[in-house]
C-alpha positions in Angstrom: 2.3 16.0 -19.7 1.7 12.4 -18.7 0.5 11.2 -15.3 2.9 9.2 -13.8 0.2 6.7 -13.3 0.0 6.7 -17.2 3.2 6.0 -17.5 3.1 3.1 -15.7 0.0 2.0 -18.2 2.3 2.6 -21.0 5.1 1.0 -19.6 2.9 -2.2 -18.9 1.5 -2.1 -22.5 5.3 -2.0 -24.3 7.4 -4.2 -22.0 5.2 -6.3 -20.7 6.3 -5.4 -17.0 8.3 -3.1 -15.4 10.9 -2.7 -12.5 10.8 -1.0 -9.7 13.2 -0.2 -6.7 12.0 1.0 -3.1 14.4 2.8 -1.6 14.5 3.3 2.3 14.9 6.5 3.9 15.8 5.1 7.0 18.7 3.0 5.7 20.8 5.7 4.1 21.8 9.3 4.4 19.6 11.7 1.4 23.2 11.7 -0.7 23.8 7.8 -0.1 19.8 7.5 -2.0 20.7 10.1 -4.5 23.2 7.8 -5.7 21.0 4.7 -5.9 19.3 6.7 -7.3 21.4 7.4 -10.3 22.6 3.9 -10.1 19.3 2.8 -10.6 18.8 4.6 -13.6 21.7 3.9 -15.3 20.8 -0.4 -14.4 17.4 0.4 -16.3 15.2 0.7 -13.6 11.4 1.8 -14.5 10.7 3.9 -11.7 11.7 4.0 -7.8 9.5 3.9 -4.8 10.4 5.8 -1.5 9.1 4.9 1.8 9.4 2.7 4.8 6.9 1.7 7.7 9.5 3.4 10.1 11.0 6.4 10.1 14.0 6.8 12.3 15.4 9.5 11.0 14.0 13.0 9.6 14.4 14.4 6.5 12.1 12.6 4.2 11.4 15.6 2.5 15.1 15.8 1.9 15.8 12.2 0.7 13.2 12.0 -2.0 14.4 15.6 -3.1 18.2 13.9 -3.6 16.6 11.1 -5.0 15.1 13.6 -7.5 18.0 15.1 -8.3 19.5 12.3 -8.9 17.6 10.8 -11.8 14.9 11.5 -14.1 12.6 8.2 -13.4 9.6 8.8 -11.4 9.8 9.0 -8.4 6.6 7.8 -6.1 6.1 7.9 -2.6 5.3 4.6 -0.9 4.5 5.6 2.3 4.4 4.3 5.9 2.5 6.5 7.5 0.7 10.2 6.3 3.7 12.0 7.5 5.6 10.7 4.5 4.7 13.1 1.8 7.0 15.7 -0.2 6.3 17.5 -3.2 9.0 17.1 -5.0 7.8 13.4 -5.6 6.2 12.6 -9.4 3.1 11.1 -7.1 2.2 8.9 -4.1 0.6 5.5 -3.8 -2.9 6.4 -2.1 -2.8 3.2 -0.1 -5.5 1.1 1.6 -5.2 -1.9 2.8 -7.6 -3.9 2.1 -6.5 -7.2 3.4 -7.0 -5.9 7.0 -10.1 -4.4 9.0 -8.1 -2.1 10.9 -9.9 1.6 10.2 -6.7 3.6 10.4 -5.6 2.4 7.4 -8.6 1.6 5.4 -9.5 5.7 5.5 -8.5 7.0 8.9 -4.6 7.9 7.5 -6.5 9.1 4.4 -8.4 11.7 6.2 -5.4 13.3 8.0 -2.9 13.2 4.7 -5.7 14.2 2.3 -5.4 18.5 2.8 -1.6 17.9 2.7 -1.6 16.1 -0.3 -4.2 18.5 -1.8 -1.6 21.6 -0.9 1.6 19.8 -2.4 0.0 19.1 -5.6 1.1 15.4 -5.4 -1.0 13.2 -7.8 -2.3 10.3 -6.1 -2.7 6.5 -7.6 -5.2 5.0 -5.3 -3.4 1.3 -4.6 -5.3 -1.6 -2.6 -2.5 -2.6 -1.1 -3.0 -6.3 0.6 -0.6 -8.3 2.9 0.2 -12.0 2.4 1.5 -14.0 5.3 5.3 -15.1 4.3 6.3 -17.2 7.5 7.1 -14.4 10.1 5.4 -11.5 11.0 6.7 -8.5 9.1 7.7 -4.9 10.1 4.2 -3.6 8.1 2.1 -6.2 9.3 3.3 -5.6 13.1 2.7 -1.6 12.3 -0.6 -1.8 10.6 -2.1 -4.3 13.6 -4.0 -6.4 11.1 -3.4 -9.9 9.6 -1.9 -10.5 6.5 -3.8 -13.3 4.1 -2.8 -16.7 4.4 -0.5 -17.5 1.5 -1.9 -21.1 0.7 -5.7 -19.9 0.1 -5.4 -17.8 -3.3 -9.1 -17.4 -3.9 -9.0 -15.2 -0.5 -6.4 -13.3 -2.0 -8.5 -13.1 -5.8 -11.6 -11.7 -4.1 -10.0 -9.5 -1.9 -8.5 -7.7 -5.0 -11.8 -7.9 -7.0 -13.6 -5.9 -4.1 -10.7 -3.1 -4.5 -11.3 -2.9 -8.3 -15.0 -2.4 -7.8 -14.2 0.3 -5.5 -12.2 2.2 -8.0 -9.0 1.6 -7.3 -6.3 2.1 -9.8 -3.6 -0.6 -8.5 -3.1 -3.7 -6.4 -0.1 -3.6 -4.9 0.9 -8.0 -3.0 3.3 -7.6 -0.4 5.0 -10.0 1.9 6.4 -7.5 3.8 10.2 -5.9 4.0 12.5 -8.3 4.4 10.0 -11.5 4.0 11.1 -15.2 4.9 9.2 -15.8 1.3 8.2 -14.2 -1.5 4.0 -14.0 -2.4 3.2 -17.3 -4.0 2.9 -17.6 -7.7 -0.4 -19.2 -6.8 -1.6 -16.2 -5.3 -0.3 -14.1 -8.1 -2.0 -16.2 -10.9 -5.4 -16.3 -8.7 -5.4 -12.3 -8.4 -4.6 -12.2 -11.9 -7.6 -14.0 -13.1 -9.9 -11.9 -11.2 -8.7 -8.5 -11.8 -7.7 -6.3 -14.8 -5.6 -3.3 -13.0 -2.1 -3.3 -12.8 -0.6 -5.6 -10.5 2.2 -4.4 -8.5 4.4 -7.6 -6.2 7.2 -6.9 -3.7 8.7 -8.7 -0.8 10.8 -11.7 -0.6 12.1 -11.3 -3.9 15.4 -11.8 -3.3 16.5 -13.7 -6.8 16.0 -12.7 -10.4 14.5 -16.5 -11.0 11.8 -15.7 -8.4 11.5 -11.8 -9.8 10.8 -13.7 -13.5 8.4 -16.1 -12.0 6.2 -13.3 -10.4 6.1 -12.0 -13.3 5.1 -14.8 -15.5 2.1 -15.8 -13.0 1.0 -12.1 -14.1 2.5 -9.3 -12.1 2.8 -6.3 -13.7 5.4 -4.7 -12.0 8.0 -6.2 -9.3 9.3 -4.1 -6.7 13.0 -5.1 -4.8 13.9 -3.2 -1.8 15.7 -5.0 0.8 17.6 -7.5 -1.8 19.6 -4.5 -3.3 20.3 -2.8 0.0 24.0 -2.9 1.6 26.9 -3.9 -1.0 24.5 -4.0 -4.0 26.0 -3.2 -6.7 25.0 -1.7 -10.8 25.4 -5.3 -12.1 23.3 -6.7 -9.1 20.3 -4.4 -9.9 21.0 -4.4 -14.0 20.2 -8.0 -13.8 17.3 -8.1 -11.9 15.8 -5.6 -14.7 16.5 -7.4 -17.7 15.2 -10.7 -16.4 11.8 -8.9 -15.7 11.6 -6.8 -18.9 12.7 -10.3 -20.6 10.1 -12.2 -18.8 7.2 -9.2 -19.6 8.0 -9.1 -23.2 8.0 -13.2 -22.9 4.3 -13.2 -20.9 2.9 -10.5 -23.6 3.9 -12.3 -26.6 2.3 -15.4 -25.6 
């Protein structure tokens, strides 16, 4: 059987990029995400994301098992903290944050969910996951105490994501944080791009399919929408937001 991580290699390599949805524990009931869940699959989504950088409410196990049941994407863990693990996830994004010096989250969170993740079975995709200032300071930035990259100095951004490939790090996930003022800049997007070859994964602030297809075509790999297709979102809402980035990856990869 195929790695979920491989999946994602072979998804890049046909459609040119993929879409992904992050879905929230904390802003609906484990039903209420199983059918997202299912809505998500039947709008074409690539895979979903579960996490959140609070979590106000227990039963994460639970949710990601609905979510589960509820479709037959993969489904990863994005998680907010090393409490956030189930095994009934395809795999969970082993994140450090590179764009910040604080230790907890550059291998101190590591340490503590390592055995558990070792005793679930989960497969891990190591992910340098970097922050990029968007305007206001963000749930994750305020959580993580460290400060996100400025958004108007790209080469920061570029050399930042080079030092996580060297280390051996299988993704590099740009994020503006939940709920952004702004999406990460297509400047900061091409620069990374240039400098690295892993898969680039870029979330927050998307809140339009036209921005969604211009990450892509400055070389993201795979966009993520969370907040955007929260609330009143409906099939045709997250449908459209998937064809525009599979039209805009099979447009980047034949050029």
């Amino acid at each position: 059987m195929k790695s979920t991580y491989q999946r994602l290699l072979d998804l890049r390599r046909q459609s040119g990029a993929g879409f992904l949805v992050l879905l929230d524990p904390d802003s609906a009931s484990p039903h209420e995400l199983g059918l997202k869940a299912a809505t998500c699959q039947a709008a074409a989504v690539d895979a979903i994301l579960i996490g959140g950088s609070l979590m106000m409410r227990d039963g994460f196990s639970e949710a990601v098992t609905a979510v589960k049941q509820n479709c037959k994407l993969p489904v990863i863990i994005f998680p907010g903290g090393p409490t956030q693990l189930s095994a009934d996830a395809d795999a969970v994004l082993f994140l450090s944050l590179i764009s910040g010096r604080n230790p907890q989250h550059l291998i101190g969170d590591h340490v503590v969910a390592a055995p558990v993740v070792k005793r679930l079975g989960l497969e891990t995709i190591p992910t340098g996951y970097m922050l990029i200032g968007s305007g206001s300071p963000t749930a994750v930035e305020f959580m993580s105490d460290t400060r996100p990259l400025p958004p108007d100095k790209p080469d920061l951004a570029a050399v930042h994501a080079l030092a996580g490939q060297y280390l051996g790090l299988k993704l590099i996930y740009l994020e503006a944080g939940s709920g952004a003022r702004s999406a990460v800049p297509v400047e900061v997007i091409a620069a990374v791009r240039r400098w690295v070859d892993l898969p680039l994964i870029v979330g927050g602030g998307i809140r339009t399919p036209d921005q969604a297809a211009a990450a892509v075509e400055a070389g993201a790999d795979f966009i993520v929408i969370g907040t955007a297709l929260e609330g009143q979102a409906s099939s045709d809402d997250v449908a459209r937001f998937a064809d525009v980035v599979h039209r805009a990856g099979r447009g980047r990869s034949k050029r």
